[in-house]
C-alpha positions as CSV (number, residue, x, y, z in Angstrom):
1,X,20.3,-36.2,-8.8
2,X,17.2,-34.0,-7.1
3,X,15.9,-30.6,-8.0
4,X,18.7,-27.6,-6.7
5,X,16.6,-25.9,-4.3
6,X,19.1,-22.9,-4.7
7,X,17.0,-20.3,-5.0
8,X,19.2,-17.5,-7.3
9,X,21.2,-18.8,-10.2
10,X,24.6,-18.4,-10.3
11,X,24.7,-15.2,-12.7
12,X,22.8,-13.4,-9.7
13,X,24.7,-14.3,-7.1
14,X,27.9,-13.2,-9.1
15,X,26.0,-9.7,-9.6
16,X,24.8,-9.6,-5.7
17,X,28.7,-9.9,-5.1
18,X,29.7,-7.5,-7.5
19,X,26.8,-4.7,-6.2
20,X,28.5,-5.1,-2.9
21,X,32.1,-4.9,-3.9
22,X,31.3,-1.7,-4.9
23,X,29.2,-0.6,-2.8
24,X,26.4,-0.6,-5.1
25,X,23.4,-2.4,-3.4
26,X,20.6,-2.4,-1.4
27,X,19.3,-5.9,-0.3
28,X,15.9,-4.9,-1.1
29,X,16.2,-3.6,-4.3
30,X,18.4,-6.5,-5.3
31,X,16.0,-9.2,-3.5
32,X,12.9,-7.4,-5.5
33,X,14.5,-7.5,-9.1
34,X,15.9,-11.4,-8.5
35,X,12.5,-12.1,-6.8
36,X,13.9,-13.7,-3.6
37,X,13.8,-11.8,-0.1
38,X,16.3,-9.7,1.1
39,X,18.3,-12.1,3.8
40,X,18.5,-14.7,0.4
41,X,20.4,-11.4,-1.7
42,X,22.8,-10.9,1.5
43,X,23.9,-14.4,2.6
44,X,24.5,-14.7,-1.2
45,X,26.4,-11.6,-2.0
46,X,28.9,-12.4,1.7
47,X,29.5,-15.7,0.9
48,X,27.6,-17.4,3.6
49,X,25.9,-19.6,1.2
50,X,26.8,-20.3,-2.4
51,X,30.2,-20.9,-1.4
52,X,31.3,-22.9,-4.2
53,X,30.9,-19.5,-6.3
54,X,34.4,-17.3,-6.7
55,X,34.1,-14.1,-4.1
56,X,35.0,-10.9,-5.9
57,X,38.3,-8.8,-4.5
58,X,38.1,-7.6,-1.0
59,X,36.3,-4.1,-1.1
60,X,38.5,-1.4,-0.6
61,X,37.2,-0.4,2.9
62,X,38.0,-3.3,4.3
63,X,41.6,-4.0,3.0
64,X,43.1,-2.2,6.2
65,X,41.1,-4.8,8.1
């Protein structure tokens, strides 16, 4: 098997997601501290890539959605 050409591991994708459950993030901040630009830190923490990874809960403002 090749070299993963992911570029965050799987513990910082799991903290991206958690950040934004909560409401806690800012893609820059995140992108800077996993060293990885900010569109890498958002399509991570939404679940457009790394979708083998478990999604956290639904944040609570968009339950009524």
């Amino acid at each position: 098997m090749g070299k993963s050409s992911r570029k965050l591991t799987v513990e910082q994708v799991l903290e991206a997601r958690l950040c934004y459950m909560v409401g806690d993030w800012e893609w820059s901040k995140l992108a800077k501290r996993f060293g990885v630009g900010p569109e890498v830190v958002k399509a991570a923490a939404k679940g457009v890539t790394y979708k083998d990874l478990p999604m956290p809960p639904k944040r609570v403002d968009e339950l009524g959605r």
